[in-house]
C-alpha positions in Angstrom: 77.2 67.6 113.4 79.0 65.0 112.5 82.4 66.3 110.9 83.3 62.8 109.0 79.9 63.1 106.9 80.4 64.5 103.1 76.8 66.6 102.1 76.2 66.2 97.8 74.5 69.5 97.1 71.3 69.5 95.0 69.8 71.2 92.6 71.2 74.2 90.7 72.4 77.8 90.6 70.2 80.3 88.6 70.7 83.5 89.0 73.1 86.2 90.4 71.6 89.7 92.5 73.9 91.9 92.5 72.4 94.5 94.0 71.8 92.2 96.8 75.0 90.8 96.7 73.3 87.2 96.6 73.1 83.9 94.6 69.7 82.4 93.9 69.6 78.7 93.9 66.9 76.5 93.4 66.2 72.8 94.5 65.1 69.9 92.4 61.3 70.3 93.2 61.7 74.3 91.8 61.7 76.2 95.3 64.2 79.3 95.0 66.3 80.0 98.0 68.6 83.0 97.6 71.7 83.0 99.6 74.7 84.6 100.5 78.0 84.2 99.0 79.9 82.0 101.6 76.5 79.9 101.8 76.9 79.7 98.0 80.5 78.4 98.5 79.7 75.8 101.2 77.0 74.5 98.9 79.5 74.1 96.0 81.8 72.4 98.5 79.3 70.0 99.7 80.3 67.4 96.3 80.3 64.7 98.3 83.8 64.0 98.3 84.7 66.9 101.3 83.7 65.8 104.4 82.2 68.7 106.5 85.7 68.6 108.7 87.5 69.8 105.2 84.6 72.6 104.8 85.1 73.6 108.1 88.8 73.7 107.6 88.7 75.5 104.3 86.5 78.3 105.4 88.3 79.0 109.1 91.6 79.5 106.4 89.4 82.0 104.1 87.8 83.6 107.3 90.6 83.8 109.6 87.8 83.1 112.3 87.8 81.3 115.5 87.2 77.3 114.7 84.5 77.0 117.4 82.5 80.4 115.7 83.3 79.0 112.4 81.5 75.5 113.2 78.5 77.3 115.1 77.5 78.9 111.7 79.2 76.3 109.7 76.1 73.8 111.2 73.3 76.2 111.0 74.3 76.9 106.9 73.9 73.1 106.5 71.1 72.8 108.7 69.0 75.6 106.6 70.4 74.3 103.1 69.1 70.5 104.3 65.7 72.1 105.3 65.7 74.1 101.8 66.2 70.4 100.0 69.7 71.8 98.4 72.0 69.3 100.1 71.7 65.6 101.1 73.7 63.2 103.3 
């Protein structure tokens, strides 16, 4: 993962499930993707102007969590939200 890289999210947010506790999103081509909250954040973050360093940096703040934990899932969120077409590099 390359930390000096800045993701520009894609596509929009369209929905709320609160029962679920999730966010729906859906990419530019019309797939829906629900997520979780803190994925819903990162995805906001990634404007291209923060660099994955400063996302990783602001969620080990919010979390309290160990950096090297923090990046682990930090890569696979960006990894699944690439696959899912909702953020570019």
């Amino acid at each position: 993962m390359e930390l000096m890289s800045s993701p520009t999210n894609m596509g929009k947010r369209i929905g709320i499930e609160l029962s679920k506790r999730s966010i729906i999103l859906k990419n530019d081509e019309g797939l829906e993707k629900e997520v979780a909250p803190l994925v819903y954040i990162i995805w906001r973050k990634c404007n291209g102007n923060n660099t994955i360093e400063d996302i990783l940096d602001y969620v080990v703040n919010r979390t309290k969590k160990p950096r090297d934990f923090v990046q682990g899932v930090l890569e696979d969120i960006l990894k699944d939200l690439k696959s899912a077409q909702l953020i570019s590099y």
